[in-house]
N, C-alpha and C positions, 0 to 999 in steps of 0.2 A: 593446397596440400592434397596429397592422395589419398584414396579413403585406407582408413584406418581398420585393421579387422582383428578381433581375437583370434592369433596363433596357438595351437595347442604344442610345444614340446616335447614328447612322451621321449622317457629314456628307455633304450633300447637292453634288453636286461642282459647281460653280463655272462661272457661262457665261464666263471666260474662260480655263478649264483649256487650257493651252498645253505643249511642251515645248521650256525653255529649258533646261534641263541646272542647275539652280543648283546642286547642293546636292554639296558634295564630298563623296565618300566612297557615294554614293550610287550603286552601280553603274549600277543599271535606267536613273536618270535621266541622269547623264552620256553610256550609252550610245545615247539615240532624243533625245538635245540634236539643235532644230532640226528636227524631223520635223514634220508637220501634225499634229493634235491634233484631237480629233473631242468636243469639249465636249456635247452633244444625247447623243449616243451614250454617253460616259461616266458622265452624271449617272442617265439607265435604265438603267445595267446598272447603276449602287448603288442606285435604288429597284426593281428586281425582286431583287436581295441581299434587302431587306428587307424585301419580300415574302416570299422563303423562308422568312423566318426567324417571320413573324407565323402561315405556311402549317405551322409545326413546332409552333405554341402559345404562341409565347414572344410578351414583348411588347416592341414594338419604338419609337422615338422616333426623333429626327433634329436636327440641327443645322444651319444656314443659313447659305452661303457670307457671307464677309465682304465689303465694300464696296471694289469695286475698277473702275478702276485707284485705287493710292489715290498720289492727289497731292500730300495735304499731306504724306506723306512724301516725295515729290520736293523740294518746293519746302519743307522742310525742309531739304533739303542743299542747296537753289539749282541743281537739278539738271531739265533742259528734256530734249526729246527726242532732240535734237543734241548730248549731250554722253558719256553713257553706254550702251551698248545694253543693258547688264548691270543699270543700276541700273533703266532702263523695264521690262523683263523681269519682275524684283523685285516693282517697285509692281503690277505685272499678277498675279501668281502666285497661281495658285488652294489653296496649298496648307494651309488651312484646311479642306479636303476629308476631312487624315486627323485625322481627332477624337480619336485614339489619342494627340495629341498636345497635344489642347486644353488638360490637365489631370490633378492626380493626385487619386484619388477616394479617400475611407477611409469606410468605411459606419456610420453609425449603431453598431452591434454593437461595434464595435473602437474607439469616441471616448468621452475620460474624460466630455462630456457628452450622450450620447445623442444627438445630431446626426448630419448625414451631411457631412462636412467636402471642401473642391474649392478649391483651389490651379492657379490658370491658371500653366501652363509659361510660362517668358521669353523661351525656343527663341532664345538669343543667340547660339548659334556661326554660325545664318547670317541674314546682313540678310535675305532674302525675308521670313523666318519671324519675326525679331524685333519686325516691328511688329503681329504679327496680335494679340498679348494683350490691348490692351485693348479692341479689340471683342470679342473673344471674352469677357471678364471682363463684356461690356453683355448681351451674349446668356445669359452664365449668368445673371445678374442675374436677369432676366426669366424664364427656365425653371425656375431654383431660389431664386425669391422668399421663399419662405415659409421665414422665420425661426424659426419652432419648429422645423423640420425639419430644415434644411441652414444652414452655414455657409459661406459665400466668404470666401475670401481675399486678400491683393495674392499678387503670382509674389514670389517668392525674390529678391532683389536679384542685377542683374546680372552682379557681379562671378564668382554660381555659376551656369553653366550648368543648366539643367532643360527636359527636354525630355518631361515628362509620365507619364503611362499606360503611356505605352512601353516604361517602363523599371519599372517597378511589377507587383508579383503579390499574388496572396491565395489566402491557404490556409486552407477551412471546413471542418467538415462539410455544410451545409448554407448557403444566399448569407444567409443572415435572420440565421445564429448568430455569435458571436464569431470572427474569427477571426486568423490569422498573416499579416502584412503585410512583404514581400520587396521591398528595393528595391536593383535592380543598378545599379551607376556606374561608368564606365571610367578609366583614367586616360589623360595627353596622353604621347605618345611617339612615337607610332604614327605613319605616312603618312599615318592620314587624321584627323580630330577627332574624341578622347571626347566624347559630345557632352552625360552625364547627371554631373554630379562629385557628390563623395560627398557635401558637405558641401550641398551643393541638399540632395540626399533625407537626411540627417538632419534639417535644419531643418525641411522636410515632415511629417517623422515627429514634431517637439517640437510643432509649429502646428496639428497634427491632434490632441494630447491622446492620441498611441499609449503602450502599454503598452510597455516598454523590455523586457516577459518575451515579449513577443507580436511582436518587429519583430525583422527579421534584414537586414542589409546583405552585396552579396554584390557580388566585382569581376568584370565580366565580362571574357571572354579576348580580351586584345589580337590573338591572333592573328582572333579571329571578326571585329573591328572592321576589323582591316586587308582582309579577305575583302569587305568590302561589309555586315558587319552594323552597321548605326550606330546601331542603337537593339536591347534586348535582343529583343525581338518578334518579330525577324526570325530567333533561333536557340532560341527559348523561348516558352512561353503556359503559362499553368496557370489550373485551371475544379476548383474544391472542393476535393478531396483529391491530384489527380489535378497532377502534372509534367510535360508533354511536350515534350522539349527534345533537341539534337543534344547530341554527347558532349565538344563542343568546347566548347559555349557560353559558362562559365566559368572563369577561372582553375585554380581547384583544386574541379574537377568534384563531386570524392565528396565532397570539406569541404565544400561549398556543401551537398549533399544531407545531409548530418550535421546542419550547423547549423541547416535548416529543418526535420528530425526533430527536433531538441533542444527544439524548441518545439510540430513538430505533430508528433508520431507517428504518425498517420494516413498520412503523403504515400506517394504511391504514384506511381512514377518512370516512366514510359514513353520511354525513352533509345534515340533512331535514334544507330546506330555508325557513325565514318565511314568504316569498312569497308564499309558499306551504303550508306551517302548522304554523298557527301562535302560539303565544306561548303561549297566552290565550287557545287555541284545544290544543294544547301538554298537556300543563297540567291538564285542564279537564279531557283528554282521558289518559293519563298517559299512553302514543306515548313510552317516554325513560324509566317509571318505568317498566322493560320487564328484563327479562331473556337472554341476548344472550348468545345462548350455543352451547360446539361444540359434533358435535355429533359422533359416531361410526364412520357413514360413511366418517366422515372427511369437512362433511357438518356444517355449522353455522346457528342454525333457533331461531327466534325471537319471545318468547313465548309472548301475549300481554293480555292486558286485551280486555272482548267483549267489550267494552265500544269504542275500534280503528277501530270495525269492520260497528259499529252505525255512525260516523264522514264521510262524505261524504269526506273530505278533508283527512284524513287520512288515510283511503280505498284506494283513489285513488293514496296517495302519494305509498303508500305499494302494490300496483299493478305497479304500474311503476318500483320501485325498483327490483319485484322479476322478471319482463320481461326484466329488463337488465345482466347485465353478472357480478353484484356487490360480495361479499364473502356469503350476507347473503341469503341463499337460499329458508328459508322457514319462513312460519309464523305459527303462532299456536293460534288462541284464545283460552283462558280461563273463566273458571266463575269465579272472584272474588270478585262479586259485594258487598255482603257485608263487605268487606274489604275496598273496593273501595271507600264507602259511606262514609270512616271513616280517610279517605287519603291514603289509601295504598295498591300499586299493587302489581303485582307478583314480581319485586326486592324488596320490601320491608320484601317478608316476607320471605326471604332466606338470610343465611349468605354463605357465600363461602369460605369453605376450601380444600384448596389444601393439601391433606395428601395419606399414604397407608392406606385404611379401616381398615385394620389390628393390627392398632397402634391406633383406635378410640374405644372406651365402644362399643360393639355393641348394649347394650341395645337402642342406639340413631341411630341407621343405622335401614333404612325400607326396607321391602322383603313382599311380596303381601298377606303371610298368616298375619302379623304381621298389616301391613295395613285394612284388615279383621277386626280383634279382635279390634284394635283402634275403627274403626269404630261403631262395635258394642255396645262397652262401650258410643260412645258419643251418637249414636241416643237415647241410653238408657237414658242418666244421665245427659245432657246435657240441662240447659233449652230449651221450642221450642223458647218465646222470652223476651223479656228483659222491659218495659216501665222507662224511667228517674227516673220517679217519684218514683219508688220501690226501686231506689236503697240506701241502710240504712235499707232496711228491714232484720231484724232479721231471717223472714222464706226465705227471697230469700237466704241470708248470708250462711246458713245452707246447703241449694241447691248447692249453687257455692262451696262450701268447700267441701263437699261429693262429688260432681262429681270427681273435681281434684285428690284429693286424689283416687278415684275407679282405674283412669284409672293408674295414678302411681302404687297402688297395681298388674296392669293387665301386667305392664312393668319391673316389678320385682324393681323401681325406687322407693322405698317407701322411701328410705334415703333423697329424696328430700319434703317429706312432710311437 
């Protein structure tokens, strides 16, 4: 078989990224609800992310805003501009941007039939996000075509919330080998919505052919959810052998790390104390929505938002850490602020597949001329910003739909229009 290597996916953000505040429980985005929104500006600073990261050796892909405003789900509910400002909002929202969300990925190595198996999220708990799966499900289609390879699946019915990648880990030795497959789910109690249930990611876990000695279920801690973490990502990532996670993250902390010992022995825990960072700065600075990636060199570095670098508390934790002798060697700020603004760092707007590139569309694999012309298309066609209040406008509408479609045309992807 060919070697195996972690794909990053980042979705390419949306010429109508706005901030309507949709998503409850969301702190970042309920708190810049209503602000101007800088669509141009946010979609370069995720293709110079992904620049970084092709600039580190790795190889890198991408995912294509979905089609919006999208009105057959308006007029779906019989629903015009004049009736709802929340549901126009809705059909506008870019938030197919965070690809962390598009889907939960089980690699080849870890499926009873040698496949790489992708289950699009149903992302039910909030209408914006409920309708984005089955274009997303069009788009995998065509990126992971190839049937000896990869398997797609329907989402999970929607009686179970599933809200993807998000809430998913794996633990290798190495991304190509077998490995232990982690999926946290909250339960409903709480102020804000669990938004991953257990019963999604067990089904996940039977549809993907997991090994029942190789899969661990873990409840994340209500109190992290109530804080503003509504998906685990945002208190948790793990990259091979390696954990790095707040001390809050789950219910029963050290059972959780038992129970993924029980299986890998290998893990190896890197646990910020909230004696150090509390979880209120974690998630503000979105400390765990980071990238751990492993690099050529055999080195593991921790891509963050600059938002870790501004936190006196978190500066400091992340300078202690890299003058000890820990796995993760480096850190890397990024710009993702208008991501950030909107609840979403750098894991959020990455999916991770473990595949051969070779068996992937390459129209969806990025290389620095191709990165180039992207760009160029969006400084071109891309609004410079967005205000609330415009969105339902007929001349914005027209804007957002010709950009997408341009750059589609420029990626030879027009099948997706």
């Amino acid at each position: 078989m060919s070697a195996q290597v972690e794909i990053n996916f980042d979705g390419i953000v949306g010429p109508s990224h706005n901030y309507a505040g949709l998503s409850l429980g969301n702190l970042a985005a309920t708190a810049h609800a209503g602000e101007t929104s800088y669509p141009r500006a946010a979609a370069l600073q995720g293709l110079d992310k992904m620049r970084g990261n092709m600039a580190l050796g790795l190889t890198q892909g991408f995912l294509l805003p979905l089609p919006r405003p999208n009105t057959s789900w308006l007029q779906a509910l019989g629903a015009d501009e004049t009736i709802d400002r929340r549901l126009v909002a809705a059909a506008w929202s870019a938030s197919s941007m965070w690809t962390a969300n598009a889907a939960t990925v089980s690699p080849a190595a870890d499926t009873a039939d040698g496949r790489c198996h992708l289950t699009p999220a149903n992302l039910v708990t909030m209408p914006h996000r409920a309708m984005e799966w089955p274009d997303t499900m069009r788009q995998l289609f065509v990126a992971f075509g190839d049937e000896q390879h990869f398997t797609l699946h329907t989402p999970v019915p929607s009686s179970f919330g599933d809200e993807g990648a998000a809430n998913h880990m794996r633990f290798c030795a190495g991304h190509g080998s077998a490995g232990v497959e982690v999926f946290v789910y909250g339960r409903m109690g709480g102020p804000f919505p669990a938004r991953q249930h257990e019963q999604a990611s067990r089904a996940i876990a039977r549809l993907h052919g997991l090994d029942p000695q190789r899969t661990v279920f873990i409840e994340q801690n209500p109190d992290a959810i109530a804080a503003g973490a509504f998906h685990n990502d945002v208190v948790a990532v793990a990259n091979e052998r390696v954990l790095f996670t707040h001390s809050l993250a789950f219910t029963d902390q050290h059972g959780a790390y038992d129970a993924i010992r029980a299986q890998f022995p290998e893990l190896e825990v890197v646990e910020v104390p909230a004696s150090a960072v509390s979880l209120e700065e974690a998630i503000k600075t979105y400390l765990f929505n980071a990238q751990l990636l492993s690099l050529p060199t055999g080195e593991m570095a921790l891509v963050v938002p600059l938002e870790c670098q501004e936190s006196t508390a978190v500066r400091s934790w992340l300078d202690e850490m890299l003058a000890g002798n820990g796995p993760i060697r480096k850190v890397i700020p990024v710009d993702v602020r208008q991501s950030m603004a909107n609840g979403g760092g750098p894991a959020c707007l990455r999916l991770r597949v473990v595949a051969d590139p070779a068996t992937v569309d390459p129209r969806f694999l990025l290389d620095g001329a191709k990165a180039d012309r992207m760009a160029e298309v969006i400084g071109k066609v891309w609004p410079e910003q967005i205000d609330t209040a415009d969105l339902g406008s007929d001349a914005l509408a027209a804007d957002v739909i010709a950009a997408r479609l341009a750059l589609l045309d420029m990626l030879d992807l027009s099948v997706l229009a």
